[in-house]
LOROZA-980357 format. One record per residue (C-alpha): residue number from 0; residue in three letters; x, z, y. Coordinates in steps of 0.5 Angstrom, whole numbers, plus 500, padded with zeros to 3 digits. Layout:
N
pos: NUM | code: ALA | u: X | w: Z | v: Y
...
//
This chain:
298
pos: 0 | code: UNK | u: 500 | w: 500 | v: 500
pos: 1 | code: UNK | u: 503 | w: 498 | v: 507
pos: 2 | code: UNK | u: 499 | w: 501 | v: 513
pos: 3 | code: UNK | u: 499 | w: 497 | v: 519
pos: 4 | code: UNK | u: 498 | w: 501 | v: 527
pos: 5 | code: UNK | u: 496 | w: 497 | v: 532
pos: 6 | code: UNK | u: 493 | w: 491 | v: 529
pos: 7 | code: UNK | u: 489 | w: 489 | v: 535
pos: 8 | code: UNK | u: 496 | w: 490 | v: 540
pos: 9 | code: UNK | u: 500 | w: 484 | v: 541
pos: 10 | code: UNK | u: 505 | w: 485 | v: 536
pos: 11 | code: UNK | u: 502 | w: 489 | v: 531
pos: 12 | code: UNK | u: 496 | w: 484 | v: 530
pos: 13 | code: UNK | u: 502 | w: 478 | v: 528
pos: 14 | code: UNK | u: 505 | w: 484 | v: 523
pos: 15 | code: UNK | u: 498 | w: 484 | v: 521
pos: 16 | code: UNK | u: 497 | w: 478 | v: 519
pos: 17 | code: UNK | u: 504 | w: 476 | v: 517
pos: 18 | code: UNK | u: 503 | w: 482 | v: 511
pos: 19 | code: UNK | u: 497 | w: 480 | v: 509
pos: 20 | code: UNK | u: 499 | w: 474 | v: 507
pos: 21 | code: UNK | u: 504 | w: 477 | v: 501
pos: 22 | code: UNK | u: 501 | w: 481 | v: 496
pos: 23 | code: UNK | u: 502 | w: 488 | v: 498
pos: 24 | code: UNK | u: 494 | w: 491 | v: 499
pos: 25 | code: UNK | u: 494 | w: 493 | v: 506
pos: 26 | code: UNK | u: 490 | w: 498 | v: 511
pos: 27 | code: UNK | u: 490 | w: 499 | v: 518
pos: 28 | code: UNK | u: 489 | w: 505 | v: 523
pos: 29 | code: UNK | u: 484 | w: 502 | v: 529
pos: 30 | code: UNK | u: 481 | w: 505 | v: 535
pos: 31 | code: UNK | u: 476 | w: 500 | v: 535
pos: 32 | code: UNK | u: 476 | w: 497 | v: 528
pos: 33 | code: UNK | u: 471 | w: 492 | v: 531
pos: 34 | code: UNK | u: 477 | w: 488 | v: 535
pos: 35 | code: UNK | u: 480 | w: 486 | v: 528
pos: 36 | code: UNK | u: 479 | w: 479 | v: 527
pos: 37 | code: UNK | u: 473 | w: 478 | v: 522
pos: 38 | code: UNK | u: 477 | w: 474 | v: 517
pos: 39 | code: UNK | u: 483 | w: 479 | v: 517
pos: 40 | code: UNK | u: 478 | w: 485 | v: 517
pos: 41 | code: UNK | u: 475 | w: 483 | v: 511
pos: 42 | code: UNK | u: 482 | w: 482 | v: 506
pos: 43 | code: UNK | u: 484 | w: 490 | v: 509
pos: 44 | code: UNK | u: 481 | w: 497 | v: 508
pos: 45 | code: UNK | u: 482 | w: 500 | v: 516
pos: 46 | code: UNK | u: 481 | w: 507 | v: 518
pos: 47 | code: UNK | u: 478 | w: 508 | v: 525
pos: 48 | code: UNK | u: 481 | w: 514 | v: 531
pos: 49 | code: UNK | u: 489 | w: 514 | v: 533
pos: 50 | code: UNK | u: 495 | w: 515 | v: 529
pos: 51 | code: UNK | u: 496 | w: 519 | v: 534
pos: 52 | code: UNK | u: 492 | w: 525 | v: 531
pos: 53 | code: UNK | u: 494 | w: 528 | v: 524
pos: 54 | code: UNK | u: 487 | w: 528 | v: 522
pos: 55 | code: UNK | u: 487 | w: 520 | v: 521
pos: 56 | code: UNK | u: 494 | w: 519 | v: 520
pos: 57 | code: UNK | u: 493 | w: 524 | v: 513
pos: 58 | code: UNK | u: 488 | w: 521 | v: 511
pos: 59 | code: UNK | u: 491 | w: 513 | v: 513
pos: 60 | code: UNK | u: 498 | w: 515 | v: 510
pos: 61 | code: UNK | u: 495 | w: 517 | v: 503
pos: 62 | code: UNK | u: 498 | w: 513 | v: 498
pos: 63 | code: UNK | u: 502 | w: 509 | v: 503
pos: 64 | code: UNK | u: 509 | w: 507 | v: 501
pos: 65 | code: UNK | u: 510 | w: 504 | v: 508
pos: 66 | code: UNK | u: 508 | w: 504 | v: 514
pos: 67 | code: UNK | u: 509 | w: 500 | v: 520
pos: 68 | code: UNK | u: 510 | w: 504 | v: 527
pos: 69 | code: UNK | u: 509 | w: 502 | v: 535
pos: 70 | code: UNK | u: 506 | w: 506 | v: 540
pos: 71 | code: UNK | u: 501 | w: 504 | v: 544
pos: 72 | code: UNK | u: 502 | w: 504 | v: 551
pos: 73 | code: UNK | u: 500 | w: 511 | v: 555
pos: 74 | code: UNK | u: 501 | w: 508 | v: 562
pos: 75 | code: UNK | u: 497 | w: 514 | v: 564
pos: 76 | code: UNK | u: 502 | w: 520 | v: 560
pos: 77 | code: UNK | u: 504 | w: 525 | v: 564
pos: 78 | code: UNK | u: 511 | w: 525 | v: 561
pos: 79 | code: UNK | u: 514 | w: 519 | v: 558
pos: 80 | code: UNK | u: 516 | w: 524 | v: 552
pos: 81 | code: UNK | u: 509 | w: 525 | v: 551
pos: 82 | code: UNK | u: 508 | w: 518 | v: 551
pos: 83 | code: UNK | u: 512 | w: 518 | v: 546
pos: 84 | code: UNK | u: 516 | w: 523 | v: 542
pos: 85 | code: UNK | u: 509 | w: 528 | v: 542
pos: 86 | code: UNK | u: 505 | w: 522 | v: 540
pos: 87 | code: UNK | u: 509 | w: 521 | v: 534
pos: 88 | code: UNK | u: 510 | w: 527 | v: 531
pos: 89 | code: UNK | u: 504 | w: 528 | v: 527
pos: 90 | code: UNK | u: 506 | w: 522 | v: 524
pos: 91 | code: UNK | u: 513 | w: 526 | v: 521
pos: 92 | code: UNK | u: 509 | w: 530 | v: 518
pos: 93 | code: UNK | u: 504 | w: 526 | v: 515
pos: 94 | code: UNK | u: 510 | w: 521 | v: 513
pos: 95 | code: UNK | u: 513 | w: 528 | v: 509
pos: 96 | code: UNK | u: 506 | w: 531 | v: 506
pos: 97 | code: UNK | u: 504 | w: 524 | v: 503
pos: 98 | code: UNK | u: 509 | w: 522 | v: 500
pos: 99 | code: UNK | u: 511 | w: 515 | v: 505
pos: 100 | code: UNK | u: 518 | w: 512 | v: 502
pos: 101 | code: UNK | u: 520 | w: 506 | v: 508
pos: 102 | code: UNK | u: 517 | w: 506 | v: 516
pos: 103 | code: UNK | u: 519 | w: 500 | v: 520
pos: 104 | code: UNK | u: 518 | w: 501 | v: 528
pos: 105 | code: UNK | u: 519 | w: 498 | v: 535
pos: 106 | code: UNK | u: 524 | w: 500 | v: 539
pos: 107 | code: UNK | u: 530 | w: 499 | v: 544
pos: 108 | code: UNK | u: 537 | w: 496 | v: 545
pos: 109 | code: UNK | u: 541 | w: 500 | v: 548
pos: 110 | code: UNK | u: 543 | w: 506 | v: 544
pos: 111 | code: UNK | u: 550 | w: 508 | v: 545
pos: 112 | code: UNK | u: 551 | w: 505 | v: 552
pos: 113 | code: UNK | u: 553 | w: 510 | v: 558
pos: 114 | code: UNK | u: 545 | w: 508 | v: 560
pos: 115 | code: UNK | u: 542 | w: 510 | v: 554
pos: 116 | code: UNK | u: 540 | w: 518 | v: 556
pos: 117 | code: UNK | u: 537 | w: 515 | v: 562
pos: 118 | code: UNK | u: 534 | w: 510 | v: 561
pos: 119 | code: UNK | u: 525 | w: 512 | v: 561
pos: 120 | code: UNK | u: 522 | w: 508 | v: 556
pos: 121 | code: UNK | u: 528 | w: 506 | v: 552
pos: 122 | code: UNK | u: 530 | w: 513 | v: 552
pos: 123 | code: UNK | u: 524 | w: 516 | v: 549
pos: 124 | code: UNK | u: 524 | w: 510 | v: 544
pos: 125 | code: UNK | u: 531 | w: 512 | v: 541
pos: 126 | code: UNK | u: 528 | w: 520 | v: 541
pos: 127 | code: UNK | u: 522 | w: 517 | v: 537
pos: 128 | code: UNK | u: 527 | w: 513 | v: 533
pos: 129 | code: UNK | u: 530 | w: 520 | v: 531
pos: 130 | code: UNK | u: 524 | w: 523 | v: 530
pos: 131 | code: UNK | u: 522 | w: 518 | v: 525
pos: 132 | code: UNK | u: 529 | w: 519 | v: 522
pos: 133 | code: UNK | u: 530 | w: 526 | v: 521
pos: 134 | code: UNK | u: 523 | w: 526 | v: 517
pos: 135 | code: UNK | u: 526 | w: 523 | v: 511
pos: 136 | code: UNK | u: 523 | w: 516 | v: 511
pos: 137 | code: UNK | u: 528 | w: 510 | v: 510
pos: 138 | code: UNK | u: 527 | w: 508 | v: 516
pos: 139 | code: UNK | u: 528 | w: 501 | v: 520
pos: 140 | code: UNK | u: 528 | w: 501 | v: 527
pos: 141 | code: UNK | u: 527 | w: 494 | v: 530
pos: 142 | code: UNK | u: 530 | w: 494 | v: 537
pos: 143 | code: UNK | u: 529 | w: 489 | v: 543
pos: 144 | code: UNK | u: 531 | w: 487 | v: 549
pos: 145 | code: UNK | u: 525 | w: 486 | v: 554
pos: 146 | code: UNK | u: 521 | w: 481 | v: 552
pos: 147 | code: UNK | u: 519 | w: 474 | v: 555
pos: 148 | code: UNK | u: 511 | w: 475 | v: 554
pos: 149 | code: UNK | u: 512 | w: 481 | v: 559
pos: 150 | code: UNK | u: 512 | w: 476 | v: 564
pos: 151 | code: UNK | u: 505 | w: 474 | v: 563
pos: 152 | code: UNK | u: 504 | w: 480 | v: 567
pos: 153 | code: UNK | u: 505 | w: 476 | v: 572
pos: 154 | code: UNK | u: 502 | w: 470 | v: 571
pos: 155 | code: UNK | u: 497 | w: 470 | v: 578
pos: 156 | code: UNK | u: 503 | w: 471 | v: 582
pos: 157 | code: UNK | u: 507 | w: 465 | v: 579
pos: 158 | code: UNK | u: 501 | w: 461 | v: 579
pos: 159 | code: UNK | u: 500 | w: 461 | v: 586
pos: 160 | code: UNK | u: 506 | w: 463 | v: 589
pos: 161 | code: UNK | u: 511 | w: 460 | v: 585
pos: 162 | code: UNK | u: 515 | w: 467 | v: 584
pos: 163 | code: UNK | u: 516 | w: 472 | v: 579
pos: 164 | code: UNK | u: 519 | w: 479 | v: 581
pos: 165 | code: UNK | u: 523 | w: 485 | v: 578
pos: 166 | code: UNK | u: 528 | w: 491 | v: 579
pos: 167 | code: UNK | u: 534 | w: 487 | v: 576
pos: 168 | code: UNK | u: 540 | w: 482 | v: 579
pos: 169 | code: UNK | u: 537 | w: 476 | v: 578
pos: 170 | code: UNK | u: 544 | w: 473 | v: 576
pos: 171 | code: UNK | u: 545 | w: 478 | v: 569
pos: 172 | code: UNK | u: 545 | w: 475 | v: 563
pos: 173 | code: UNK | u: 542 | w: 479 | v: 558
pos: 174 | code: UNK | u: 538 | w: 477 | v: 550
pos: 175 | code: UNK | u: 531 | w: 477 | v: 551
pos: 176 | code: UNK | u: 526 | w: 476 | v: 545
pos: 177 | code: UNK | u: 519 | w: 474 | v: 545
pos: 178 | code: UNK | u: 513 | w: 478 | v: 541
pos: 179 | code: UNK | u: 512 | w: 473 | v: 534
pos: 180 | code: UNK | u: 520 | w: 474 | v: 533
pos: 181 | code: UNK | u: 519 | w: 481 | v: 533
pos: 182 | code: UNK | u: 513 | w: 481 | v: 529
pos: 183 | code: UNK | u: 517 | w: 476 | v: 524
pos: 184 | code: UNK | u: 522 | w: 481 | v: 523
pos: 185 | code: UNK | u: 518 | w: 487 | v: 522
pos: 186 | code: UNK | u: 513 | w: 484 | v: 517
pos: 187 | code: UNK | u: 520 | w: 481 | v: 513
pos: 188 | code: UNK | u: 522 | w: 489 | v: 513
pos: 189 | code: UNK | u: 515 | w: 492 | v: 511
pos: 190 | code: UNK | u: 515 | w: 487 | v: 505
pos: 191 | code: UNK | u: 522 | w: 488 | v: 502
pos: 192 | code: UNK | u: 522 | w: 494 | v: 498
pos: 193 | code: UNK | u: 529 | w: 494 | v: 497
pos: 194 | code: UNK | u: 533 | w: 497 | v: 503
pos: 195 | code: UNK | u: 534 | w: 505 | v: 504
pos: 196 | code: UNK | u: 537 | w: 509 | v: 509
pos: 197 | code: UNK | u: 536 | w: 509 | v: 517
pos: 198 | code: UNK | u: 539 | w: 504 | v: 520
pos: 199 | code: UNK | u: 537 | w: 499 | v: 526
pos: 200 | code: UNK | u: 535 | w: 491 | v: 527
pos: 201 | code: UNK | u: 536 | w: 488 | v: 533
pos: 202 | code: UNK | u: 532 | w: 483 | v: 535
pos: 203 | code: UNK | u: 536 | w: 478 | v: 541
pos: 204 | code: UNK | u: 532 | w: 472 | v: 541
pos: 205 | code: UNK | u: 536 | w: 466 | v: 541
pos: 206 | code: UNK | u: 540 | w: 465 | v: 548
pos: 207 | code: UNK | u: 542 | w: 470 | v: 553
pos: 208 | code: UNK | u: 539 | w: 468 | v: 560
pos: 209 | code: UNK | u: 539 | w: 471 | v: 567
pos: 210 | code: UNK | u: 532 | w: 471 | v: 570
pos: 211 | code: UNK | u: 534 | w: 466 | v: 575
pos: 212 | code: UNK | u: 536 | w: 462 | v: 569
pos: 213 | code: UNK | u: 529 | w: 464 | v: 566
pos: 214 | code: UNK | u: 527 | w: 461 | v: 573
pos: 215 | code: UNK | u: 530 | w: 455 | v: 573
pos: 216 | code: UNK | u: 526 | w: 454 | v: 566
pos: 217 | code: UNK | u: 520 | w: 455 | v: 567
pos: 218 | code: UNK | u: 520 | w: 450 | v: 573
pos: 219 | code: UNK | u: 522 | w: 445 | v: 568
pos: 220 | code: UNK | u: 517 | w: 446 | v: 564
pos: 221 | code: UNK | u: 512 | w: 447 | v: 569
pos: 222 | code: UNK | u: 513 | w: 441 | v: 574
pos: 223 | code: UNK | u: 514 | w: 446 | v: 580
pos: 224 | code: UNK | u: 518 | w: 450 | v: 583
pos: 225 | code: UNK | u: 518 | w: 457 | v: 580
pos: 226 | code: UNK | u: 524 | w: 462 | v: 584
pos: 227 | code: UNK | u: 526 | w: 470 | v: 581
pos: 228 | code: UNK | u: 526 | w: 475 | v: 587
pos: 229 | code: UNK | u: 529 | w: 482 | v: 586
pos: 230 | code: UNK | u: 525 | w: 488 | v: 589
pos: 231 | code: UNK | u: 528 | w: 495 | v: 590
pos: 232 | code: UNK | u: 526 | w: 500 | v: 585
pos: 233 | code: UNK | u: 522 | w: 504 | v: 590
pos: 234 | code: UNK | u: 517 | w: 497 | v: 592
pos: 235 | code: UNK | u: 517 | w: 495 | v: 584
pos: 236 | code: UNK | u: 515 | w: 503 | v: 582
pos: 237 | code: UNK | u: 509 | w: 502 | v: 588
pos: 238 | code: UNK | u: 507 | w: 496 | v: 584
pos: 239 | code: UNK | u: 506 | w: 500 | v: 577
pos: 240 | code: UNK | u: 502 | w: 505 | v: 581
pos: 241 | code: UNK | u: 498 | w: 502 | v: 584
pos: 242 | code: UNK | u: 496 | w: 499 | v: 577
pos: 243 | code: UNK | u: 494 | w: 506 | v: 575
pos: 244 | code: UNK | u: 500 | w: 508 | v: 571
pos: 245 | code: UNK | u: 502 | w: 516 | v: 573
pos: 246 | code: UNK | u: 507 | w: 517 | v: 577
pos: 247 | code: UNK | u: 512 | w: 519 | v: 570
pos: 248 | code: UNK | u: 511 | w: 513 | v: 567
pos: 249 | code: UNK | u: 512 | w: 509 | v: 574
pos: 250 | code: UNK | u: 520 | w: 513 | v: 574
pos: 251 | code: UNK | u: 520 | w: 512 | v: 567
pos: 252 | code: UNK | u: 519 | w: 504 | v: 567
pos: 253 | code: UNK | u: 524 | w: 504 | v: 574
pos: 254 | code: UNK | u: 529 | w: 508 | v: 570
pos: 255 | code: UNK | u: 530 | w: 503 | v: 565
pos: 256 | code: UNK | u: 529 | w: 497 | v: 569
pos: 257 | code: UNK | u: 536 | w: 501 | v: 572
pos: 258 | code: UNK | u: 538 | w: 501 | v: 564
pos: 259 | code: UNK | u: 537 | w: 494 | v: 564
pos: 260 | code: UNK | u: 541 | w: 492 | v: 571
pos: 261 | code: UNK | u: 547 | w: 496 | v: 568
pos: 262 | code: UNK | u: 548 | w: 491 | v: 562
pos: 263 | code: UNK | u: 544 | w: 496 | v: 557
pos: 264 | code: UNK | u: 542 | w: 491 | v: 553
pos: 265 | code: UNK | u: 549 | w: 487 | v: 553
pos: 266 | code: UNK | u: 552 | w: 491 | v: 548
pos: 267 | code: UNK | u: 550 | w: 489 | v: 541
pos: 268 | code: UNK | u: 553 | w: 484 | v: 539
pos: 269 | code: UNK | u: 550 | w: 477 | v: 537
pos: 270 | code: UNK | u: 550 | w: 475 | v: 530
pos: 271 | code: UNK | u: 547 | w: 469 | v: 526
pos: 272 | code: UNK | u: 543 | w: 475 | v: 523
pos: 273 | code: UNK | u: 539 | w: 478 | v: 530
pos: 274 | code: UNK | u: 540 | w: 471 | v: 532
pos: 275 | code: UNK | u: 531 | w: 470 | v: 533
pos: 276 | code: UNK | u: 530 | w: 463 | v: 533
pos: 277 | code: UNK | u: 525 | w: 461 | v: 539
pos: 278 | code: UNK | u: 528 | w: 459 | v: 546
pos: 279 | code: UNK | u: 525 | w: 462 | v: 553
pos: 280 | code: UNK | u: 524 | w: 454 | v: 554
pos: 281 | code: UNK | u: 519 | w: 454 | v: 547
pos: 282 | code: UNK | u: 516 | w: 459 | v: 550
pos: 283 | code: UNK | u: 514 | w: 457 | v: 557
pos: 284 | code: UNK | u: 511 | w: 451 | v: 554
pos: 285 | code: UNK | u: 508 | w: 454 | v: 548
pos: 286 | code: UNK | u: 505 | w: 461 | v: 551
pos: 287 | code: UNK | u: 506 | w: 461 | v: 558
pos: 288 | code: UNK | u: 504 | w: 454 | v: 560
pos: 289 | code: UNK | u: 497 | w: 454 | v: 557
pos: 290 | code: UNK | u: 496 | w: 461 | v: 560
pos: 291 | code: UNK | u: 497 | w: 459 | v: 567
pos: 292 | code: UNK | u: 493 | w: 452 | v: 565
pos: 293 | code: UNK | u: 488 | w: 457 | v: 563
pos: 294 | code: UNK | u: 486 | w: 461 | v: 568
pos: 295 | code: UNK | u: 485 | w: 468 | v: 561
pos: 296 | code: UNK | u: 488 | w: 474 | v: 566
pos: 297 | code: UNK | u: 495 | w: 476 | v: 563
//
């Protein structure tokens, strides 16, 4: 039995779907069980609440050998380690009581850099990460640079204005990935019964890209001029604010915007093996294209 969390998230519906393909019998945990697809529905045993409560991980991990695990985003939280960390710790147990032998989570680059205990959201993920690995499971953390499909969240300014922004040098090359590779990556983890231990597995896509670079592509592909702008820290922190995130989880994007700006995510070396296959000229004609063609909100 594998258990999927966030199946209905945009990396965990594409782990869902790849695992369901295989021969392993699969369940998930969803809030809103509804929001799966029909025709995946049908083919899982789901278990409806959060895998944030103890109650119905028990009961979702109950004969479970592995488990895929991401948590979901609490743009709310009162603190990052909260969102995380606290977030998590049912499951530890659940993952020692019932007897779960493999997990496989979402995570970060960046551990080991002098960036990476001060990092916000990156640093909760590495503590999540040990967390996971000090309940005894063998464990596999997939971890990622930013992802490509972050930039849909800035789809209206690119549409009509031309322009895309972050708290970043807009000249510092460095891997991103985008959400299918990682979700492949994951899904191949969470079929292989053979490995043990802890250990991670970066994901780097195939190319390391500065965000004027991703700018140059994206005019490219679009037939128009598209520009990065780098905006201070204080302006990008007002941005997420104003969309309703806490005042904690606001610092806690900054800081790993200032993880990423210091090369944070330049440290891992790039092997053929963490090498993902899809280019961020792929995915602005495939993903972010059709978004911008479509008008759908990001």
């Amino acid at each position: 039995m594998i258990v999927i969390t966030t199946p209905t998230g945009q990396i965990g519906r594409q782990v869902l779907e790849r695992v369901v393909a295989g021969s392993e019998p699969v369940r998930a945990i969803a809030r809103e069980p509804a929001r799966i697809p029909a025709q995946l529905r049908g083919r899982i045993e789901v278990v409806e609440g959060s895998h944030g409560d103890a109650d119905i991980v028990g009961r979702a991990f109950a004969g479970a050998k592995t488990v895929f695990w991401l948590v979901p985003p609490d743009p709310r939280s009162t603190s990052v380690d909260a969102a995380y960390v606290d977030f998590t710790r049912p499951a530890c147990a659940a993952f020692t009581q019932q007897g779960v032998k493999r997990v496989v989570g979402i995570s970060a680059l960046g551990r080991g850099t002098p960036w990476a205990n001060k990092a916000g959201l990156v640093t909760a993920s590495h503590k999540m990460d040990d967390l996971i690995a000090r309940s005894g499971v063998s464990y596999r953390a997939v971890t990622n640079p930013s992802f490509m499909d972050n930039l849909l969240r800035q789809v209206e300014p690119i549409k009509t204005q031309g322009v895309f922004s972050l708290p970043i040098d807009g000249d510092l090359r460095q891997p991103t990935a985008c959400i299918r590779d990682i979700a492949a990556t994951a899904a191949r983890l969470l079929l292989d019964r053979a490995w043990t231990g802890v250990a991670s597995v970066p994901v780097l896509g195939p190319e390391d890209l500065s965000y004027n670079d991703m700018a140059r592509i994206m005019s490219e592909v679009l037939g128009r001029p598209i520009r990065f702008q780098r905006i201070s820290n204080d302006a990008y922190k007002a941005r997420l604010m104003a969309r309703g995130m806490s005042d904690a989880m606001a610092q806690a994007n900054v800081e790993m915007w200032v993880g990423y700006d210091h090369g944070m995510d330049t440290a891992e070396p790039r092997t053929p093996e963490n090498t993902t296959p899809t280019s961020f000229r792929e995915w602005c004609s495939e993903v972010l294209e059709p978004r911008l063609m479509s008008g759908a909100p990001a």
